[in-house]
Residue frames as a rotation matrix with the C-alpha (Angstrom) as fourth column:
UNK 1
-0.523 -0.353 0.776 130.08
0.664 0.402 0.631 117.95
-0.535 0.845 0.024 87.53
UNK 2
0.046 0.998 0.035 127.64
0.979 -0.038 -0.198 120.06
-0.196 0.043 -0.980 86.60
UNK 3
0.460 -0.570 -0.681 129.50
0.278 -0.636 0.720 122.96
-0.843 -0.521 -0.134 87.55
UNK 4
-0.297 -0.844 0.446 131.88
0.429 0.299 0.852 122.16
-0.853 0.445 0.273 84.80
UNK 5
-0.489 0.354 0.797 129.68
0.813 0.516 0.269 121.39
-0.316 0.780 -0.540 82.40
UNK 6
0.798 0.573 -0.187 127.78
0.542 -0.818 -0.191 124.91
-0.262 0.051 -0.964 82.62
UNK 7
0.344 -0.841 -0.417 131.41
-0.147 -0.487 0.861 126.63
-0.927 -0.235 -0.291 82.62
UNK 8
-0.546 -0.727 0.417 132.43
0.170 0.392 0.904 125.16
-0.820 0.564 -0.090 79.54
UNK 9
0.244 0.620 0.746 128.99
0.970 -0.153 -0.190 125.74
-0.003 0.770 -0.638 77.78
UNK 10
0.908 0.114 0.403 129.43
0.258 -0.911 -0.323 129.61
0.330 0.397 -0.856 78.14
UNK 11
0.068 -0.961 -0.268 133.02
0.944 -0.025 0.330 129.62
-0.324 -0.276 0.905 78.23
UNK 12
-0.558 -0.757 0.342 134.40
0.809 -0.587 0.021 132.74
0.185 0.288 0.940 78.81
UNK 13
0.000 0.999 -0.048 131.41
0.495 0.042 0.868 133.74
0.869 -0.024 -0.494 80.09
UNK 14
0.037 -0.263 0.964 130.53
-0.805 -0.579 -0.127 135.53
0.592 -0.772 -0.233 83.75
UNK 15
0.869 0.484 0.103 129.33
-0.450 0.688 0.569 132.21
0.205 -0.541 0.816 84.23
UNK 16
0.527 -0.792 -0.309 132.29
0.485 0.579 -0.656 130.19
0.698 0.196 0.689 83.15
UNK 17
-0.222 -0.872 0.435 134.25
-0.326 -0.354 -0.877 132.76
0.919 -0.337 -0.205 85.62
UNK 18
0.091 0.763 0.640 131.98
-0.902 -0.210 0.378 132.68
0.423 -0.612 0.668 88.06
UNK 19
0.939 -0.225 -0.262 132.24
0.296 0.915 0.275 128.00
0.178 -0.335 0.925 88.48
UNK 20
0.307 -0.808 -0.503 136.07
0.692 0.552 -0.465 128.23
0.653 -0.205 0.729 88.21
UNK 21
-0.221 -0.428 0.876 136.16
-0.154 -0.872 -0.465 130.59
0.963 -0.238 0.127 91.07
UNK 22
0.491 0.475 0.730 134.09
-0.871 0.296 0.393 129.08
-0.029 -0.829 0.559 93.06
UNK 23
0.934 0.096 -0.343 136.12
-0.106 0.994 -0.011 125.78
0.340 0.046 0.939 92.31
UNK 24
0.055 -0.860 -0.508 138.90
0.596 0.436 -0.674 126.91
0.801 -0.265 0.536 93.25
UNK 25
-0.045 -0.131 0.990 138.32
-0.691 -0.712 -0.126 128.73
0.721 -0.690 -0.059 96.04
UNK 26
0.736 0.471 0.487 136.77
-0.666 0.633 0.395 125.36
-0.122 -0.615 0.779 97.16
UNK 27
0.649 -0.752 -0.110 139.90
0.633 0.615 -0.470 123.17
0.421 0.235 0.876 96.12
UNK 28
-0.405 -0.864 0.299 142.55
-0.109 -0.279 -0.954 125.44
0.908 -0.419 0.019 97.83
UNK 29
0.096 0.390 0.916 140.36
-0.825 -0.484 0.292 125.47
0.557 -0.784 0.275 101.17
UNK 30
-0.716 -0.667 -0.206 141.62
-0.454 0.669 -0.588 122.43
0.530 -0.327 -0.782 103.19
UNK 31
-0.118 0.413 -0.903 139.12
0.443 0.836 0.324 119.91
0.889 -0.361 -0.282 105.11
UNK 32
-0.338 -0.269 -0.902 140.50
0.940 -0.147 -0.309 121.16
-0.049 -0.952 0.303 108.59
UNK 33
-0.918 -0.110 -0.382 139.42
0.301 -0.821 -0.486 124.28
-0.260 -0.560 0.786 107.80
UNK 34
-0.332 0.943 0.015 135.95
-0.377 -0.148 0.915 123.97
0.865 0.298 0.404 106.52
UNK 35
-0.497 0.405 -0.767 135.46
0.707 0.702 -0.087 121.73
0.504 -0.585 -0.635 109.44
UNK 36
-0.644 0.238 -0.727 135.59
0.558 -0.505 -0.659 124.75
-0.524 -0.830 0.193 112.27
UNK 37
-0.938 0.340 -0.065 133.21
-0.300 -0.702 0.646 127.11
0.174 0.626 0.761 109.50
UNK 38
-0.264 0.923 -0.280 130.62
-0.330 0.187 0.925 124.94
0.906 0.336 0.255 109.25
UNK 39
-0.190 0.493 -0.849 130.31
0.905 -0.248 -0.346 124.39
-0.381 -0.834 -0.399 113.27
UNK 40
-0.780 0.168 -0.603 130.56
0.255 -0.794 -0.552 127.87
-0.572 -0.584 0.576 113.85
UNK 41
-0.762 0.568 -0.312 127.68
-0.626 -0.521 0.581 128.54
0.167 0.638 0.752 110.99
UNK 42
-0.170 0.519 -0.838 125.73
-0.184 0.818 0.544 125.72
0.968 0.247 -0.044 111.34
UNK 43
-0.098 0.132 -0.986 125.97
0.776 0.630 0.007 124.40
0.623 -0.765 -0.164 114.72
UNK 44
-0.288 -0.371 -0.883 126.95
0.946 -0.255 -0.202 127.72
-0.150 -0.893 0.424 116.99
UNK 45
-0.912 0.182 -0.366 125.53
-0.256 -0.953 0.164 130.39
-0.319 0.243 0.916 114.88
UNK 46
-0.468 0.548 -0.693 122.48
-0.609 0.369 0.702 128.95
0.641 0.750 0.161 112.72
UNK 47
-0.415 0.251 0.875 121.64
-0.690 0.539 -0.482 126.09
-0.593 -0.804 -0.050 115.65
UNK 48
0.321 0.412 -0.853 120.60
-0.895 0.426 -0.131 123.93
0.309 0.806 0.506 112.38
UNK 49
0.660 0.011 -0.751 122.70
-0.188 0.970 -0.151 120.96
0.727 0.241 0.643 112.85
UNK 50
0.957 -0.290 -0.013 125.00
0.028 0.049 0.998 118.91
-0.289 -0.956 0.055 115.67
UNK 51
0.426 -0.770 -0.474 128.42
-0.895 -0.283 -0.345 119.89
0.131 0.571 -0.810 115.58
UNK 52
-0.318 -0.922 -0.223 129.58
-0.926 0.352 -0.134 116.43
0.202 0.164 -0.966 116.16
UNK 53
-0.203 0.606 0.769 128.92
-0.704 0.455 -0.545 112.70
-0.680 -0.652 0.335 116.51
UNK 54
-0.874 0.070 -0.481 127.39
-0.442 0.297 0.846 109.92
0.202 0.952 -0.228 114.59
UNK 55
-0.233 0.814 0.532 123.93
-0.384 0.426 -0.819 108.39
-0.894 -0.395 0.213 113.84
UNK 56
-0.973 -0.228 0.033 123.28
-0.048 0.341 0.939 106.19
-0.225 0.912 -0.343 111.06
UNK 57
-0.334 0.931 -0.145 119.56
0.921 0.290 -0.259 107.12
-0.199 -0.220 -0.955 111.97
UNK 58
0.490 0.507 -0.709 119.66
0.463 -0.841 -0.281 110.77
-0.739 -0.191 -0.647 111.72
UNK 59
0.433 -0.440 0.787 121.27
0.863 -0.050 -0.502 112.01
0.260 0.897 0.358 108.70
UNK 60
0.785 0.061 0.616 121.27
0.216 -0.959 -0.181 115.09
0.580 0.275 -0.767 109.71
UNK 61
0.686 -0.670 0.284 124.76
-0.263 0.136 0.955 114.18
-0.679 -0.730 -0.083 111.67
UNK 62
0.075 -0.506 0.859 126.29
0.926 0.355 0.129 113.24
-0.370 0.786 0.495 107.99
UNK 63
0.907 0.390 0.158 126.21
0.367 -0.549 -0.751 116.75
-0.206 0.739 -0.641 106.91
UNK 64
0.745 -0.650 -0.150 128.69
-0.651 -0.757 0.044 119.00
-0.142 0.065 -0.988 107.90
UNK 65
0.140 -0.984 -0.113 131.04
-0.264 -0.147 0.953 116.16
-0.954 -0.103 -0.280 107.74
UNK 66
0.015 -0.046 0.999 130.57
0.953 0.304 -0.001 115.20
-0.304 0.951 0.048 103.92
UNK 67
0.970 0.118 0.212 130.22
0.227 -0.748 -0.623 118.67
0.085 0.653 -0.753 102.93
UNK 68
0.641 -0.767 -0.033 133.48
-0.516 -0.462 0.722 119.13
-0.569 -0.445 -0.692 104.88
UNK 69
0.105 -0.565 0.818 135.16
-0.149 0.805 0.575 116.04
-0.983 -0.182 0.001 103.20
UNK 70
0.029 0.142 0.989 133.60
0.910 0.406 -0.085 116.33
-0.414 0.903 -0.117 99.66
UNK 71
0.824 0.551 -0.134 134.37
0.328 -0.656 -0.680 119.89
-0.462 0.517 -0.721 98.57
UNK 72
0.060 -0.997 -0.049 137.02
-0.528 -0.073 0.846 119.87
-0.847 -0.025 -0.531 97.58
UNK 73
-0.439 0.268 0.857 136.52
0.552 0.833 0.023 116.96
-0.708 0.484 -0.514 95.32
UNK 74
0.158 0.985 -0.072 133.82
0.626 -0.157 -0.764 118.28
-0.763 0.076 -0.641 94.34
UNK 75
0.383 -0.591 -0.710 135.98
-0.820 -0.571 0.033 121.57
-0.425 0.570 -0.703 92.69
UNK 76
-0.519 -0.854 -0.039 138.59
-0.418 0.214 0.883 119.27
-0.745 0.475 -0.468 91.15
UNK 77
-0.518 0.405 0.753 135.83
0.804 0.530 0.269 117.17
-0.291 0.745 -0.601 89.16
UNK 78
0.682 0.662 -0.311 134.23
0.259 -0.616 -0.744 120.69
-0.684 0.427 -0.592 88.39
UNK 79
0.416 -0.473 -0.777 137.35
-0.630 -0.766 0.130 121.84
-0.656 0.435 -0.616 87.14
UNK 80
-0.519 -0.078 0.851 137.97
0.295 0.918 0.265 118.24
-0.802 0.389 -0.453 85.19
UNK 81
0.070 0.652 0.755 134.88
0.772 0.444 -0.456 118.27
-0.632 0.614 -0.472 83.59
UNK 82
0.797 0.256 -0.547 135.20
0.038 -0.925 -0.378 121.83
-0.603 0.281 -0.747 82.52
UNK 83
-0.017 -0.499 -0.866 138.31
-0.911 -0.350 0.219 121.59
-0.412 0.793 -0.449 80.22
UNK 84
-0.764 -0.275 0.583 137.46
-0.117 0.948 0.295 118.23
-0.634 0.157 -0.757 79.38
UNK 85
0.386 0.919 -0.085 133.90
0.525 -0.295 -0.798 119.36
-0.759 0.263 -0.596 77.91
UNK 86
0.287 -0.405 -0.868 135.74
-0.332 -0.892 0.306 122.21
-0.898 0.201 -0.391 76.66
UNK 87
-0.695 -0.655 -0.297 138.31
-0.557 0.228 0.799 119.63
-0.455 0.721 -0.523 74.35
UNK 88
-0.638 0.168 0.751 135.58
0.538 0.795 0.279 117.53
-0.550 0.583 -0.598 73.28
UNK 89
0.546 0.684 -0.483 133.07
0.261 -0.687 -0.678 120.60
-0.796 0.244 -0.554 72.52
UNK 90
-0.278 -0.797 -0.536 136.69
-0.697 -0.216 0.683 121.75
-0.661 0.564 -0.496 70.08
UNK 91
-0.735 -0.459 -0.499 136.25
-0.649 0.263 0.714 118.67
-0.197 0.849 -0.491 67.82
UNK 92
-0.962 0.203 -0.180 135.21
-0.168 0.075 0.983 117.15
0.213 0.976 -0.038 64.61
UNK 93
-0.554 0.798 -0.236 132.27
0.539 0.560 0.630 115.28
0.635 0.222 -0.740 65.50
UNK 94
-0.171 0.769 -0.616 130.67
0.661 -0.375 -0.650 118.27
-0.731 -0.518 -0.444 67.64
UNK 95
-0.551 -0.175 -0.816 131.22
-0.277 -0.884 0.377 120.46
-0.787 0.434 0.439 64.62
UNK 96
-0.972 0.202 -0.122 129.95
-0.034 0.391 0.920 118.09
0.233 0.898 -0.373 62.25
UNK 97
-0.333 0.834 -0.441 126.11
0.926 0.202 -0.318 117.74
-0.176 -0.514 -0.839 64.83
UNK 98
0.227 0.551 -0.803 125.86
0.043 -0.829 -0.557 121.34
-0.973 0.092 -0.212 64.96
UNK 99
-0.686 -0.348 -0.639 126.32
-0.482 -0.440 0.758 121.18
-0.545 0.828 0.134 60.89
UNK 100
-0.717 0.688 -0.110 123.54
0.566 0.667 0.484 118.63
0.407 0.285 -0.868 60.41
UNK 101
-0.351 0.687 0.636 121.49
-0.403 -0.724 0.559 121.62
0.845 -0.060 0.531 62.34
UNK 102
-0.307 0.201 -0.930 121.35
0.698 0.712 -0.077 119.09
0.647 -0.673 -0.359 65.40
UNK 103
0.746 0.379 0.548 119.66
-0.095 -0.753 0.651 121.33
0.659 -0.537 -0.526 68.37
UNK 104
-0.212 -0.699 0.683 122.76
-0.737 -0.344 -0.581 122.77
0.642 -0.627 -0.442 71.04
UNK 105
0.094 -0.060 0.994 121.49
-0.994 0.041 0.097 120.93
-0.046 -0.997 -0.056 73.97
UNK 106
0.999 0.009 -0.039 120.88
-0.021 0.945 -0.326 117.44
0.033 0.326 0.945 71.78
UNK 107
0.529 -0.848 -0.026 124.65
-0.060 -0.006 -0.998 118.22
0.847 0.529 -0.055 71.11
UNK 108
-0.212 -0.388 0.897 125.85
-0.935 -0.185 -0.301 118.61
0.283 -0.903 -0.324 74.78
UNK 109
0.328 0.138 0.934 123.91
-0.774 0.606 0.182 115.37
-0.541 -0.783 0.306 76.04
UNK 110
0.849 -0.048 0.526 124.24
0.158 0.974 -0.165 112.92
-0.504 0.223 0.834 73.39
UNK 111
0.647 -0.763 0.009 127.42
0.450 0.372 -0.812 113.66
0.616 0.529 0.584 71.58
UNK 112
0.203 -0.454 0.868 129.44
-0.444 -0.833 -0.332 115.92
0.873 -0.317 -0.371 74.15
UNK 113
0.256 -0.375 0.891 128.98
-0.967 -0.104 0.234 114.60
0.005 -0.921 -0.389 77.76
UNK 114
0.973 -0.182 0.143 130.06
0.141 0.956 0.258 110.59
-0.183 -0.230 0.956 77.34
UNK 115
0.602 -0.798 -0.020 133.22
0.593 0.464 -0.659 111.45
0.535 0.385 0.752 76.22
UNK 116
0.116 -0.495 0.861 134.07
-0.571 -0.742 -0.350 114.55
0.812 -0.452 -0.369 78.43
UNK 117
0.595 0.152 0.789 133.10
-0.730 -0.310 0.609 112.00
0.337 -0.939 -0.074 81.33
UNK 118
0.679 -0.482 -0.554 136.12
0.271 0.866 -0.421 109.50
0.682 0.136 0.719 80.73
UNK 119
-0.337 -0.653 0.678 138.37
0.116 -0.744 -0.658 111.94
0.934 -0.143 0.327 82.54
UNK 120
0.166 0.413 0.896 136.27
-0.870 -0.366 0.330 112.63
0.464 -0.834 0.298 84.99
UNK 121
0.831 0.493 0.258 135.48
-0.494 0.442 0.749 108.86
0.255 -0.750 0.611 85.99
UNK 122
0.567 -0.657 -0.497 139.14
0.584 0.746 -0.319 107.79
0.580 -0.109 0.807 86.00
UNK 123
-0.570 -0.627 0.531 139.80
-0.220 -0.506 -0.834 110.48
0.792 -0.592 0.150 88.63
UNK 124
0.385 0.597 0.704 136.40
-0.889 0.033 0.458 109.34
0.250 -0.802 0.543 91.10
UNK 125
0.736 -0.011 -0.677 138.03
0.138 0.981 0.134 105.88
0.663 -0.192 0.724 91.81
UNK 126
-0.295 -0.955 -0.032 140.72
0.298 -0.061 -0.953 107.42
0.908 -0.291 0.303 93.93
UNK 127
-0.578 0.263 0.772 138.63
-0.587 -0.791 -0.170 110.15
0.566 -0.552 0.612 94.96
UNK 128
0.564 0.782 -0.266 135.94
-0.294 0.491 0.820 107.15
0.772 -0.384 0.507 96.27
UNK 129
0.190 -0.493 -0.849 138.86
0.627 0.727 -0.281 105.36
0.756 -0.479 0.447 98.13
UNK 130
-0.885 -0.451 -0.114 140.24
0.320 -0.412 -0.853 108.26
0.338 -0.792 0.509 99.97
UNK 131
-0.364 0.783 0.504 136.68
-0.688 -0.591 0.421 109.53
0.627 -0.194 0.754 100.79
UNK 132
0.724 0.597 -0.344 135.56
-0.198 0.658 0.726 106.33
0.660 -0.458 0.595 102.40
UNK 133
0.078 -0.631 -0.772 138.90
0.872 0.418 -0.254 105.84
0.483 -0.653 0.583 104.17
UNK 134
0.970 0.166 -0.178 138.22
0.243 -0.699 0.673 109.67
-0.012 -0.696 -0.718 105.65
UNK 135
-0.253 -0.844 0.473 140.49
-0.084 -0.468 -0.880 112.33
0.964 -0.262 0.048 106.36
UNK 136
-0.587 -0.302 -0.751 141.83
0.693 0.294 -0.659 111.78
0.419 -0.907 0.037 109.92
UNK 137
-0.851 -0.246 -0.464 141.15
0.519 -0.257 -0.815 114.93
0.081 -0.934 0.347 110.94
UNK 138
-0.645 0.764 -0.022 137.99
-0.516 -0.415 0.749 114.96
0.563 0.495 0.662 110.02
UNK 139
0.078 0.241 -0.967 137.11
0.481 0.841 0.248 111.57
0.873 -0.485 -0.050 111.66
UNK 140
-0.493 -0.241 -0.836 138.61
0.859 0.019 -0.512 113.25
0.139 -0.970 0.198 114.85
UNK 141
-0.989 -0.116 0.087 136.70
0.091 -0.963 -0.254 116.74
0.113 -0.243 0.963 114.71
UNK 142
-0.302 0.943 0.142 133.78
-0.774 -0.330 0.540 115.88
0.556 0.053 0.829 114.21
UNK 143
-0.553 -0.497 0.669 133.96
-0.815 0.490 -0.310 112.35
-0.174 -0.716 -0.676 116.10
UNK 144
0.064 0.416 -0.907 132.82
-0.951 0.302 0.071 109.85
0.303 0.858 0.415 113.66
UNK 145
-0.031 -0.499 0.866 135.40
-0.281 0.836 0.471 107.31
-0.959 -0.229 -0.166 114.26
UNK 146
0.836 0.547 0.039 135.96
-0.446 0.721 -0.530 106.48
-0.318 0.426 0.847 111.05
UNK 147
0.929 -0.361 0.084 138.67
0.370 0.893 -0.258 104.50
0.018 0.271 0.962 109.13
UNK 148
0.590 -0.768 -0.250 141.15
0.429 0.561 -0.708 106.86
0.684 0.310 0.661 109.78
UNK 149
0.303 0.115 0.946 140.94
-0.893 -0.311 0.324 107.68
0.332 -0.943 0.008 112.94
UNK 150
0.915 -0.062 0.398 141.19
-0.115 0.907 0.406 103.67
-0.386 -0.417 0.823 113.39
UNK 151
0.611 -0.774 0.168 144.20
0.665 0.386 -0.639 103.31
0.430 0.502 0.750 111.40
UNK 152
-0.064 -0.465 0.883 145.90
-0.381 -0.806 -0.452 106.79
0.922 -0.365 -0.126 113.18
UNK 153
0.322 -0.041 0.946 144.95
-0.944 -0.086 0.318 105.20
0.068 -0.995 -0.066 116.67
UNK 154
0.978 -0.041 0.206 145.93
-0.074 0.851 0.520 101.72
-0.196 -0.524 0.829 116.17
UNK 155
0.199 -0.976 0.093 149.38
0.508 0.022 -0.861 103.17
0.838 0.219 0.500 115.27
UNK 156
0.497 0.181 0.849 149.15
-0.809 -0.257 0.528 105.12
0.314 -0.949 0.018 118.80
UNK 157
0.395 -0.056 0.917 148.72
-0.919 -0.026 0.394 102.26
0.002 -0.998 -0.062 120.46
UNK 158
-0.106 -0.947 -0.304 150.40
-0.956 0.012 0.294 99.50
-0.274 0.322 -0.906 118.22
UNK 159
0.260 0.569 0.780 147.89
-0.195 0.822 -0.535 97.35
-0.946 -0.013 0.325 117.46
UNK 160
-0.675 -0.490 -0.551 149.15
-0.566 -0.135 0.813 95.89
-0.473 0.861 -0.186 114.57
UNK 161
-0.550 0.606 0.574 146.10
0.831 0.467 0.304 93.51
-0.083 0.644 -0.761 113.21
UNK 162
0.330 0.806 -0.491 144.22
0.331 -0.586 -0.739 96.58
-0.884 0.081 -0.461 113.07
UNK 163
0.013 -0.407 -0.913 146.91
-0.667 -0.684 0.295 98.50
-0.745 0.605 -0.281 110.90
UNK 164
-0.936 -0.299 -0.186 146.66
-0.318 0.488 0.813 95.24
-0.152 0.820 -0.552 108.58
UNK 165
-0.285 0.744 0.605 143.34
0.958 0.233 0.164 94.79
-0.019 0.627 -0.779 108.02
UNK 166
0.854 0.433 -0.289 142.67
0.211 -0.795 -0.569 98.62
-0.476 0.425 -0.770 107.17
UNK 167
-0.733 -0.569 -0.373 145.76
-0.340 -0.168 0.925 98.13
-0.589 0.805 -0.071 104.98
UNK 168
-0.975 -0.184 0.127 144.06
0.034 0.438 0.898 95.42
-0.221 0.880 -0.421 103.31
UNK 169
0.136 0.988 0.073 140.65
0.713 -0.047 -0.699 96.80
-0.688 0.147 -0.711 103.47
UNK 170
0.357 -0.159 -0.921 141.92
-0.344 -0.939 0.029 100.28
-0.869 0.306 -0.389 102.27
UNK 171
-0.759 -0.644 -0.099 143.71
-0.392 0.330 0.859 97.70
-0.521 0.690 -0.502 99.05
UNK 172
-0.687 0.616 0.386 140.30
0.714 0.669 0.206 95.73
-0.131 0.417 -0.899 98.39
UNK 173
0.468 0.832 -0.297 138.56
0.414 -0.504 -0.758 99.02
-0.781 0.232 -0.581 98.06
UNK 174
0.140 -0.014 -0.990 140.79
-0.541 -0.838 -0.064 100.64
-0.829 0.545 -0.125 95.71
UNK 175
-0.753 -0.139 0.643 140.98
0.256 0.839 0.481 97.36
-0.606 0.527 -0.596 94.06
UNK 176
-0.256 0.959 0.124 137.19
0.794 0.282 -0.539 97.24
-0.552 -0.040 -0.833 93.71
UNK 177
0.487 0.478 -0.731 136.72
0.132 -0.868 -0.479 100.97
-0.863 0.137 -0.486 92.99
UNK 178
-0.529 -0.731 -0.432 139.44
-0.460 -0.181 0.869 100.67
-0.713 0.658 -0.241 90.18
UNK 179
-0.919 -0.192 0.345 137.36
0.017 0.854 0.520 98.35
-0.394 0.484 -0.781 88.53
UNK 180
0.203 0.873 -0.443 134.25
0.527 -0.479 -0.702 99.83
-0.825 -0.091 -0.558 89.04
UNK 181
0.225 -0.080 -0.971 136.09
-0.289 -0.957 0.012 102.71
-0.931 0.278 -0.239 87.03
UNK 182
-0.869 -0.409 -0.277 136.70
-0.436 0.372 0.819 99.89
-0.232 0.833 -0.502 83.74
UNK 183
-0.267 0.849 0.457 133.34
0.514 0.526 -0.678 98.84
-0.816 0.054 -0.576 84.09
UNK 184
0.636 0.701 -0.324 131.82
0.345 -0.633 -0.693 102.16
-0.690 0.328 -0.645 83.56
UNK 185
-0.493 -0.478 -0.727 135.01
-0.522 -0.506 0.686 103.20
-0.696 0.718 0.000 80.79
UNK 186
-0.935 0.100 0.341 133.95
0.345 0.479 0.807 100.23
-0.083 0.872 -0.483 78.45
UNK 187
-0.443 0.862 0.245 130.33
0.894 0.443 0.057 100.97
-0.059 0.245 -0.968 78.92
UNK 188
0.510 0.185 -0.840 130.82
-0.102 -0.957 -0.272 104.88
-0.854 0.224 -0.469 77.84
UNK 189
0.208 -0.111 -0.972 132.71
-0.961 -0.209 -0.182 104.23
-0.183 0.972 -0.150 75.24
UNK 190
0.926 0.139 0.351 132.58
-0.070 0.977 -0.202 100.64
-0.371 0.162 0.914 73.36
UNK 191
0.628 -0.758 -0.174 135.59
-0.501 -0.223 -0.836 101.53
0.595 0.613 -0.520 71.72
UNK 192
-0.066 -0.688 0.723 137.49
-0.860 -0.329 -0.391 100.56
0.507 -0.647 -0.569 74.61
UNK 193
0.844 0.111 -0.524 138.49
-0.033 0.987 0.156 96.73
0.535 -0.115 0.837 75.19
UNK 194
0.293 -0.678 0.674 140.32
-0.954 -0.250 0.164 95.58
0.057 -0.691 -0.720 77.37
């Protein structure tokens, strides 16, 4: 988010080129292929981290696949926040702060970023669901095992209570996470009743 948020302050900037390049280079680059990068850098070149596995003790077995899983993401909510900043930086009531002589950065945190992040958080409730249900072939490269790896092998081998309770887990999270995302809308902007 961050990302964005710099991009949009010196729009047009080297900076501002600088984020949305790097976001989209990272948003066109596919999961499956960051996966084999970061072994070969990390694990086979670098000897830093293991190329595969899981330990809910060693963190250091969570990297490569979140980094693999979340960059992506990661670009799309830079590149969100960045024309979303952008439209709220454009109007009345940021023009009217920096006419009261309000200081730039007072203007960015308190009148600027609550409303750029409405956008943002009604795109992280998907982005939570599919992230916790895992890309398959992520689950399977790096050998996690997670949820969809289970849901990809109990179609394999036709286990159907599996495939229905990671339907209806994979429903009661995006329930949950959907709601999460009305929590936090009313309680950025009061305006907003539901």
């Amino acid at each position: 988010m961050s990302l964005g948020v710099v991009a949009a302050i010196w729009h047009n900037s080297w900076l501002d080129y600088l984020a949305v390049g790097i976001s989209i280079g990272a948003q066109v680059l596919p999961n499956f292929v960051m996966a084999p990068i970061l072994v070969l850098l990390f694990t086979l070149s670098w000897r830093l981290l293991p190329g595969g596995g899981w330990s809910f003790s060693d963190p250091s077995f969570w990297v490569m696949p979140v980094i693999a899983l979340a960059t992506s993401y990661m670009a799309s909510i830079a590149r969100i926040t960045r024309s979303s900043m952008l439209e709220v930086l454009g109007s009345n009531h940021i023009r009217t702060a920096r006419a009261k002589g309000m200081p730039e950065h007072r203007v960015i945190i308190r009148h600027a970023l609550k409303p750029a992040m409405l956008p943002v958080i009604s795109y992280l409730g998907p982005v939570f669901v599919s992230m916790i249900t895992g890309s398959v072939v992520i689950d399977i490269y790096f050998s996690t095992g997670g949820i969809g790896k289970a849901f990809v092998d109990s179609a394999l081998n036709r286990d159907y209570a599996v495939m229905m309770g990671v339907t209806i887990l994979v429903g009661a999270l995006t329930i949950l996470f959907n709601l999460i995302v009305d929590i936090l809308y009313a309680w950025i902007d009061p305006k907003i009743r539901y």
